[in-house]
Residue frames as qw, qx, qy, qz and C-alpha x, y, z in Angstrom:
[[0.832, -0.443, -0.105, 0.318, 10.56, 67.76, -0.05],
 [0.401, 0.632, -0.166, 0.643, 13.86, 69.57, 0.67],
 [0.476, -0.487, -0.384, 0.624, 15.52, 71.14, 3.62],
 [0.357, 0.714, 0.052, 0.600, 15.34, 74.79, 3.99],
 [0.256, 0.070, -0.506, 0.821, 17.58, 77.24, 6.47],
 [0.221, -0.850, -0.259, -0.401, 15.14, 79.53, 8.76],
 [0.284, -0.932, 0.219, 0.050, 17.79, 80.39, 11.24],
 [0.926, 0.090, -0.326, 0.170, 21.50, 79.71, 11.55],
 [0.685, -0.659, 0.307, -0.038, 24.26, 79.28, 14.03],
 [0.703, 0.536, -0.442, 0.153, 27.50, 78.61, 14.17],
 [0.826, -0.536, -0.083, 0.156, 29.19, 76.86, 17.27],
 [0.731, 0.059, -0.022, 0.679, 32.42, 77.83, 16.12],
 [0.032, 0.709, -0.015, 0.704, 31.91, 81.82, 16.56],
 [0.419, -0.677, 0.262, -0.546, 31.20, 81.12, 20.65],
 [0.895, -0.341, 0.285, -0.032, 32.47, 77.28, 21.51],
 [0.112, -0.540, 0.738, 0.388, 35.68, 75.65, 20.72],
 [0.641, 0.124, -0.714, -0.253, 35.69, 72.64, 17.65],
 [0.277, 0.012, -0.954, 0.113, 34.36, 69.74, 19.03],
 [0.346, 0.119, 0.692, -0.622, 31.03, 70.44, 21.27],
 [0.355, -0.001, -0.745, -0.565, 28.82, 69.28, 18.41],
 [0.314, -0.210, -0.906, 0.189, 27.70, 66.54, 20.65],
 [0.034, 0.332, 0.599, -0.728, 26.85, 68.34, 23.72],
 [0.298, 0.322, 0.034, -0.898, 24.86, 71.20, 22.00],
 [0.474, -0.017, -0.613, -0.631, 22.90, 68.47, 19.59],
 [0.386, -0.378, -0.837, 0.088, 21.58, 66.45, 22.24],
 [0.155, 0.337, 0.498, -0.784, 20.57, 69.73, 24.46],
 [0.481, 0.084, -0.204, -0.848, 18.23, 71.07, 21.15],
 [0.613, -0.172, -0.718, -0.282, 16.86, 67.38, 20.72],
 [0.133, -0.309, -0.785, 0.520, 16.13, 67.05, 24.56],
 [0.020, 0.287, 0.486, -0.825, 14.83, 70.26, 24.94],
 [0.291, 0.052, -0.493, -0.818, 12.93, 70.17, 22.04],
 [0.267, 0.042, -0.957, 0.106, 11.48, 67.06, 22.91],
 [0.293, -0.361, -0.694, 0.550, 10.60, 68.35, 26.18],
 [0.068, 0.884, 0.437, 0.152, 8.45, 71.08, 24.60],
 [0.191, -0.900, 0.019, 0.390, 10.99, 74.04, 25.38],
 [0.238, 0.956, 0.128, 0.112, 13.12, 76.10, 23.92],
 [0.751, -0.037, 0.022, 0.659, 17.46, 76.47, 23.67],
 [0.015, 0.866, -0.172, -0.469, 19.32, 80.18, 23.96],
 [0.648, 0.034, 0.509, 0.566, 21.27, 79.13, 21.15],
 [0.260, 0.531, 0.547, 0.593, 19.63, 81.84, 19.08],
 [0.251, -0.866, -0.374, 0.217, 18.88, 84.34, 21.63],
 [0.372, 0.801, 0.066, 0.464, 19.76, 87.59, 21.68],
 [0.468, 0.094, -0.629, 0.613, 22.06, 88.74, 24.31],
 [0.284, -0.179, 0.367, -0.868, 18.97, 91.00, 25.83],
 [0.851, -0.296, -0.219, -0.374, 16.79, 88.22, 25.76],
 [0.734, 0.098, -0.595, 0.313, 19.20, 85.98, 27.52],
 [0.269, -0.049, -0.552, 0.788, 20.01, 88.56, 30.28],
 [0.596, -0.307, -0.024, -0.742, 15.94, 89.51, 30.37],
 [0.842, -0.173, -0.510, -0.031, 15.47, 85.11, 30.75],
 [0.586, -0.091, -0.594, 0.544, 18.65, 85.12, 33.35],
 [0.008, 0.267, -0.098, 0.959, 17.22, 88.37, 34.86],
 [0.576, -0.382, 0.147, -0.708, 14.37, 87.19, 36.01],
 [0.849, -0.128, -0.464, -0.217, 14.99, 83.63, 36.96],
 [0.811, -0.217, -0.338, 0.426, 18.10, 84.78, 39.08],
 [0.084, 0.932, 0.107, 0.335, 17.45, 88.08, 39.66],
 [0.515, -0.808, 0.172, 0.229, 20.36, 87.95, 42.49],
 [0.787, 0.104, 0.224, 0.565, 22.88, 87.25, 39.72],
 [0.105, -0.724, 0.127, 0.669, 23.23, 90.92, 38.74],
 [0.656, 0.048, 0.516, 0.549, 23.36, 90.00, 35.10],
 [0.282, 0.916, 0.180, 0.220, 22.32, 93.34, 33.63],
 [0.362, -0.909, 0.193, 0.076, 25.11, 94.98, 35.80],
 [0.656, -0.445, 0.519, 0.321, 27.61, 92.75, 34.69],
 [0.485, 0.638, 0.471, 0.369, 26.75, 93.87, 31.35],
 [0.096, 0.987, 0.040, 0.122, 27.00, 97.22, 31.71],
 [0.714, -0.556, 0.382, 0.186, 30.33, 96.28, 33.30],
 [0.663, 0.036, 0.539, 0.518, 31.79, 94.51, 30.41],
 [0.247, 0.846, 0.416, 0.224, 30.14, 97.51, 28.12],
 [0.040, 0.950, -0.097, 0.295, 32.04, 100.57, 29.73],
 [0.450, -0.754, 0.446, 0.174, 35.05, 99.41, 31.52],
 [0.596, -0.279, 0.652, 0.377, 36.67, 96.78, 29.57],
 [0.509, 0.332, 0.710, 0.356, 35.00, 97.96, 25.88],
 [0.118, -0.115, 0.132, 0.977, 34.66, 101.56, 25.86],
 [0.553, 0.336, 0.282, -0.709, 30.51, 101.13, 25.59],
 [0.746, 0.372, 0.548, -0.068, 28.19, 99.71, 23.42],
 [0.598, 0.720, -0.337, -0.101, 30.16, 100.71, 20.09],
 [0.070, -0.453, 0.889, 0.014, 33.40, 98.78, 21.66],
 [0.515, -0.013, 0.828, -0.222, 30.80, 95.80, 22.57],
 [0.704, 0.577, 0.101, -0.402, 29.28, 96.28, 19.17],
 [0.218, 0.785, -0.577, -0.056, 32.84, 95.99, 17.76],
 [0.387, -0.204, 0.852, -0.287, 33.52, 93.01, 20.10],
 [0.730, 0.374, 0.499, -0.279, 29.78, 91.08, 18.48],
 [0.607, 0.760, -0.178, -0.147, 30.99, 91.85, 14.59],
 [0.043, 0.699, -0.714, 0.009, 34.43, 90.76, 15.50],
 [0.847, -0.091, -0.498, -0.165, 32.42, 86.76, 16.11],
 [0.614, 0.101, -0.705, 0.339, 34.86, 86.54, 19.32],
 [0.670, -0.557, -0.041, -0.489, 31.98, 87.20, 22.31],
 [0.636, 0.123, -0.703, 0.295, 34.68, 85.65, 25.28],
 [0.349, -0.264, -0.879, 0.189, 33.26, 87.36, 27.65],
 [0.465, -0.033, 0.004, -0.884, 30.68, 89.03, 30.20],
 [0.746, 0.178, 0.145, -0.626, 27.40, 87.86, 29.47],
 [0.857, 0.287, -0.371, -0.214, 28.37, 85.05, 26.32],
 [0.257, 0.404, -0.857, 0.189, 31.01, 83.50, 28.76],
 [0.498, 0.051, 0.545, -0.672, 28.47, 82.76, 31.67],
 [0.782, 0.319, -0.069, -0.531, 26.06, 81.55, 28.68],
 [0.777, 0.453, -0.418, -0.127, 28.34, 79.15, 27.34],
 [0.328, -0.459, 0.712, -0.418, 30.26, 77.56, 31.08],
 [0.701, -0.260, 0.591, -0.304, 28.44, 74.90, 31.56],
 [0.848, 0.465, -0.188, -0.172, 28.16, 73.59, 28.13],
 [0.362, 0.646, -0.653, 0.156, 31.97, 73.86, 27.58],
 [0.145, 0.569, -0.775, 0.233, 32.72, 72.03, 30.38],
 [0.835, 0.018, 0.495, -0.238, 30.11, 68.87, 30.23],
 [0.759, 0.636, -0.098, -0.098, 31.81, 68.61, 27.33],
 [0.181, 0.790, -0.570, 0.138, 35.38, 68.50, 28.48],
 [0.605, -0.264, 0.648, -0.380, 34.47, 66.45, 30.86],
 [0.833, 0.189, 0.447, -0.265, 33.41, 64.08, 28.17],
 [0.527, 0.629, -0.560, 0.111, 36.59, 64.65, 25.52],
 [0.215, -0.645, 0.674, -0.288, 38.55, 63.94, 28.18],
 [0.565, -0.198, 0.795, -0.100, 37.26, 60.71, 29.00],
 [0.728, 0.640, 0.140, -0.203, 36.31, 60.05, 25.34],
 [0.347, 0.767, -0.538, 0.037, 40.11, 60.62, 24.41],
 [0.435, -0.426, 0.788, -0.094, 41.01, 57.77, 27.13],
 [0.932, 0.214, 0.183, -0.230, 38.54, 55.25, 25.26],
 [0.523, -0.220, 0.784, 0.251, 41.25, 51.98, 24.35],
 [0.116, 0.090, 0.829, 0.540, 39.16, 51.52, 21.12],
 [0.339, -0.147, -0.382, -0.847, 36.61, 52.92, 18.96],
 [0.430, -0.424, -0.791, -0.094, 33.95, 50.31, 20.73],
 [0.415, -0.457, -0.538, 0.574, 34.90, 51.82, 24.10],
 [0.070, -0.063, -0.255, -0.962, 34.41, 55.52, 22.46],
 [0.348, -0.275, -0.755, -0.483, 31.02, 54.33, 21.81],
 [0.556, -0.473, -0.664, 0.160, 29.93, 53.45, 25.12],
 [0.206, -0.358, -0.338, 0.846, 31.45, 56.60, 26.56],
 [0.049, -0.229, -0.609, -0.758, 29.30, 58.24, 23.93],
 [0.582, -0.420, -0.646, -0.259, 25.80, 56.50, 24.62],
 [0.550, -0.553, -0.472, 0.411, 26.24, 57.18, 28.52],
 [0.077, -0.174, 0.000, 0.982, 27.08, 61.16, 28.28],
 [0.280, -0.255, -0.515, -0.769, 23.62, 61.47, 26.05],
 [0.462, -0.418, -0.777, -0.093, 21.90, 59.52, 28.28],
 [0.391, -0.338, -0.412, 0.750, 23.25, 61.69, 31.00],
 [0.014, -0.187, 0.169, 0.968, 22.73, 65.02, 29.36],
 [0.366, -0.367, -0.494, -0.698, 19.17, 64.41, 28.13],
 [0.460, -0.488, -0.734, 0.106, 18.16, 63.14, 31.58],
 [0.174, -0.336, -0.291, 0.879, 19.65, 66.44, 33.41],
 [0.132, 0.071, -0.201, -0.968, 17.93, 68.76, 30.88],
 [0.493, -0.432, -0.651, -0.382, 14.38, 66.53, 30.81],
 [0.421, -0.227, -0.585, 0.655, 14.75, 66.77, 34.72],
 [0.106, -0.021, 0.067, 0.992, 14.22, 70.48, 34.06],
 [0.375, -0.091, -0.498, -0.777, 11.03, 69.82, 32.87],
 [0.618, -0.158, 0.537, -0.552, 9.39, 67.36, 35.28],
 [0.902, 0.297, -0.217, -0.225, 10.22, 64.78, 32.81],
 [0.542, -0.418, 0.723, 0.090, 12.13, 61.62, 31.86],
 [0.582, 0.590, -0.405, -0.386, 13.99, 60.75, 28.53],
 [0.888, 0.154, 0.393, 0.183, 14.64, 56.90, 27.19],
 [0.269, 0.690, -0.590, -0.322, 17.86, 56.61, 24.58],
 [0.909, 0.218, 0.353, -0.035, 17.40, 54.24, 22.69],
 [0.207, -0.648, 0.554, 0.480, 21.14, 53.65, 20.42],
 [0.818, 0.485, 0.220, -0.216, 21.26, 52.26, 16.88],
 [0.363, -0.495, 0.572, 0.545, 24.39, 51.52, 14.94],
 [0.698, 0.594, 0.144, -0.373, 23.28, 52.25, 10.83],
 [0.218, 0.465, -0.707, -0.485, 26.24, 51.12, 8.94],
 [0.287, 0.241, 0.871, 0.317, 24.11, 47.82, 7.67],
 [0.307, 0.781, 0.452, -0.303, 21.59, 50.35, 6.76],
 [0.541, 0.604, 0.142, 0.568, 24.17, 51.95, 4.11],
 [0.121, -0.129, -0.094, 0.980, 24.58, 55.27, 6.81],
 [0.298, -0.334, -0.598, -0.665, 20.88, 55.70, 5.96],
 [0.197, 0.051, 0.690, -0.694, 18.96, 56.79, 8.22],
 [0.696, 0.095, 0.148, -0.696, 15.72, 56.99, 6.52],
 [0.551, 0.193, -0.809, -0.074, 16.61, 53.43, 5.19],
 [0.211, 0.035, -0.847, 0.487, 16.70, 52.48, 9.18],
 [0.427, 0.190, 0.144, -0.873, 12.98, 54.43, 9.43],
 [0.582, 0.267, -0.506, -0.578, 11.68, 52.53, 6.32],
 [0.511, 0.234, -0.817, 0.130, 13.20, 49.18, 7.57],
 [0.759, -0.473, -0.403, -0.195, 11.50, 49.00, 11.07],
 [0.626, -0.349, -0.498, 0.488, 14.16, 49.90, 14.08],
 [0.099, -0.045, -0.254, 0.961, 13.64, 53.33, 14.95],
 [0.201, 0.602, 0.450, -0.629, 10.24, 54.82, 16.79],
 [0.066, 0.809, 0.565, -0.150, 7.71, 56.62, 15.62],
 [0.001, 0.976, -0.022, 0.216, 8.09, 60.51, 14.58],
 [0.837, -0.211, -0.287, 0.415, 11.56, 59.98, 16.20],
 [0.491, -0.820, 0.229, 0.187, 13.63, 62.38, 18.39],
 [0.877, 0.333, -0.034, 0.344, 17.31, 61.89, 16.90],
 [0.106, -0.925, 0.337, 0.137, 20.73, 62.69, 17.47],
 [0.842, 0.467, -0.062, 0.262, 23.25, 61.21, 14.41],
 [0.473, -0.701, 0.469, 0.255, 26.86, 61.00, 15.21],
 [0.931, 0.356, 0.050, 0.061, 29.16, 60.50, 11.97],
 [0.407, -0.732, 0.278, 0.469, 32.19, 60.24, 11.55],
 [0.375, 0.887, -0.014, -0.267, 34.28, 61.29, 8.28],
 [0.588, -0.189, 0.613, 0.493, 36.96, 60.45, 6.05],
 [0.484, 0.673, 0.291, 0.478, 36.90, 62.95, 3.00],
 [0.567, -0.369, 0.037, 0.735, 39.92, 64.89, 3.05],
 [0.130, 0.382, 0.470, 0.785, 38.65, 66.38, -0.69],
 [0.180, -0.875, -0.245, -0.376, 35.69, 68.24, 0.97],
 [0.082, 0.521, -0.332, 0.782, 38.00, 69.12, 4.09],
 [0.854, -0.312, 0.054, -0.413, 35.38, 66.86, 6.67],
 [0.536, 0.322, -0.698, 0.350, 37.96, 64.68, 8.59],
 [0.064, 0.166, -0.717, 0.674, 36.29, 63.26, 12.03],
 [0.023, 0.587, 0.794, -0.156, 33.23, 62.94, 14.13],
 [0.340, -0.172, -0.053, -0.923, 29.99, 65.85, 13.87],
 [0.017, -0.385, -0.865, 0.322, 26.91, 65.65, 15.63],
 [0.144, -0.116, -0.108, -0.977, 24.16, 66.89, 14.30],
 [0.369, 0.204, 0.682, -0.598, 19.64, 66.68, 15.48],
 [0.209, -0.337, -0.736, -0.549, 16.48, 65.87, 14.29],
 [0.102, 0.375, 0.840, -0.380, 12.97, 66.47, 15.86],
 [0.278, 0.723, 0.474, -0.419, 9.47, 67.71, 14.84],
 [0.652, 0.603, 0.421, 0.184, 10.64, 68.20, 10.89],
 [0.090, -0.938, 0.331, -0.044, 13.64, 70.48, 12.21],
 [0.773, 0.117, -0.212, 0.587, 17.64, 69.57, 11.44],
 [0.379, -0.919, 0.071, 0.086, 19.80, 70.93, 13.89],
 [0.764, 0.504, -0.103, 0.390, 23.11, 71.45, 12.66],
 [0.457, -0.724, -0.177, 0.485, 25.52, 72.97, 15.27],
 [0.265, -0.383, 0.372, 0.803, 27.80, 74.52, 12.33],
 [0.076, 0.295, 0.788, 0.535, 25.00, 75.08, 10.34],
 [0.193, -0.065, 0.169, -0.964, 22.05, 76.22, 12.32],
 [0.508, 0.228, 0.710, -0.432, 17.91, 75.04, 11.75],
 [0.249, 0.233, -0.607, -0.718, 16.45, 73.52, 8.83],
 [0.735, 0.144, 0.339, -0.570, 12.64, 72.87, 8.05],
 [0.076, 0.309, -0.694, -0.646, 12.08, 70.35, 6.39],
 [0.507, -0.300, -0.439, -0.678, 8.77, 68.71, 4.87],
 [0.623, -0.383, 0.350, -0.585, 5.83, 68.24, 7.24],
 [0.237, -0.270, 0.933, -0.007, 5.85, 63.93, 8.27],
 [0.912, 0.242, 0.006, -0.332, 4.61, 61.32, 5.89],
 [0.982, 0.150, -0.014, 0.112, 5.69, 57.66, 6.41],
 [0.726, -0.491, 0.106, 0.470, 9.30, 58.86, 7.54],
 [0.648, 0.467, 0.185, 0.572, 10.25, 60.72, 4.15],
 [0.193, 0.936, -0.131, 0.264, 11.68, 63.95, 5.91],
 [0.669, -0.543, 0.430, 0.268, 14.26, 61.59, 7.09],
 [0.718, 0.576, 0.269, 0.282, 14.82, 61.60, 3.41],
 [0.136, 0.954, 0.054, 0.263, 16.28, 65.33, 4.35],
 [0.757, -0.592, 0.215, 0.173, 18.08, 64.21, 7.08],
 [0.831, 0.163, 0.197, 0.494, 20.19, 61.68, 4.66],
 [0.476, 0.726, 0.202, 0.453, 20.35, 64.64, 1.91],
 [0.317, -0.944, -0.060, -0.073, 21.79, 66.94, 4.44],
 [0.581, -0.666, 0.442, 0.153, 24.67, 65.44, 5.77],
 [0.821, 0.219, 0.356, 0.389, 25.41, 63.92, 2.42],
 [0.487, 0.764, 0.188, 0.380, 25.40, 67.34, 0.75],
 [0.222, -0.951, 0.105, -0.187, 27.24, 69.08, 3.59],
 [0.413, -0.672, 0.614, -0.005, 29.93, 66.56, 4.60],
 [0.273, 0.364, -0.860, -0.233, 30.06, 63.39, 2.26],
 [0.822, -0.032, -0.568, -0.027, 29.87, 59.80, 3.06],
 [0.292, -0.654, 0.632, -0.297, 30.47, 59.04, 6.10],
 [0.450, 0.344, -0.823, -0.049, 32.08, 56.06, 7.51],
 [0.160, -0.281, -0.819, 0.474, 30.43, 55.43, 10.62],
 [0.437, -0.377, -0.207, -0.790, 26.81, 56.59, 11.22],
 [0.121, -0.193, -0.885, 0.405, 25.24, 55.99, 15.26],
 [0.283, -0.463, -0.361, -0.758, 21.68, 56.97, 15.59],
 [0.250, -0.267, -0.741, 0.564, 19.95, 57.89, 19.11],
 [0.247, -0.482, -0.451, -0.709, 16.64, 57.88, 19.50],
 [0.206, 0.130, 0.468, -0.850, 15.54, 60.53, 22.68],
 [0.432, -0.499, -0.649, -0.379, 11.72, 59.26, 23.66],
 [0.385, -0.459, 0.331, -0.729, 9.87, 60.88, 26.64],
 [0.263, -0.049, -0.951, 0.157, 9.12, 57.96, 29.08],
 [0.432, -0.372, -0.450, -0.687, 5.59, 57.40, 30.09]]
């Protein structure tokens, strides 16, 4: 057993702090749903993908655009990638809608009266956001919500123990209270198909499935990356039949 990187990613080089959320429930949808996230694309695969699905956008042109007028060519835009702060062009466009299903959901996430009501705004944004992106697919995702703190924060505990599916789908919300590692707040991070999805972190294999024990990796992840946490919600994404 064990977790091991095989790509990684960092949300903080191209989103602001705080979309965690958004961007773990798209990989666990779309995963799900048998496809595939740009998160990892390259910027010519991205404008080859947006190139031919919307070929009236112009998005090669608006590349070359951002390349020679506003960066001095592809050394400025090289300069620009090395520099981590891709704002825009091509990586703004990429990253629009995200940002702002997400604002949309601080926003009303900051009104929440009490941690309960947090919750609920929570559970009803996932639900949203996996349906839109299963949609895509000619599908339709169930969320099923779990609250683990009698489980210790343990997910594979909650596996072992009998309330979570099958092979589960997963997206783990925790929140934090260790000032000593510098981890102060919520993170959202995925599971699916023996892959962690870490938004500040990136993809990690981990062993193939027997009897739930690469939720074993899960645990060991988030323990070894962020502590204890104080609050652990678990949401299992199922394809509806």
């Amino acid at each position: 057993m064990g977790y091991v990187n095989t790509q990684s990613f960092q949300q903080s080089q191209i989103t602001p702090k705080g979309a965690c959320l958004r961007l773990a429930v798209k990989w666990a949808a779309t995963s799900l749903c048998g496809g595939t996230v740009n998160f990892f694309q390259s910027r010519e695969e991205w404008l080859g993908h947006k190139s031919t699905d919307k070929p009236e956008g112009r998005w090669r042109e608006r590349l070359a655009t951002v390349r020679h007028e506003m960066f001095g060519g592809d050394e400025g835009l090289q300069q620009m990638v090395l520099a981590s702060s891709p704002a825009v062009g091509a990586d703004k466009s990429r990253w629009t809608s995200t940002l702002e299903k997400h604002r949309i959901y601080a926003a009303e996430s900051e009104q929440a009266p009490n941690p309960e009501a947090n919750q609920s705004i929570a559970f009803a944004a996932i639900k949203q956001w996996s349906a839109n992106i299963a949609r895509r697919y000619g599908k339709a995702i169930d969320v099923q919500e779990f609250n683990l703190q009698n489980k210790g924060h343990n997910v594979c505990v909650a596996y072992q123990l009998g309330p979570l599916p099958s092979r589960p789908t997963l997206v783990l919300t925790y929140v934090y209270n260790n000032a000593d590692l510098g981890v102060v707040g919520g993170h959202a991070i995925a599971y699916s198909n023996s892959m962690i999805f870490d938004p500040s972190g990136g993809l990690f294999q981990t062993g193939s499935w027997e009897d739930g024990l690469p939720l074993l990796d899960v645990d060991q992840y988030a323990w070894d990356h962020y502590g204890r946490p104080i609050s652990l919600f678990c949401y299992a994404l199922s394809l509806r039949s």
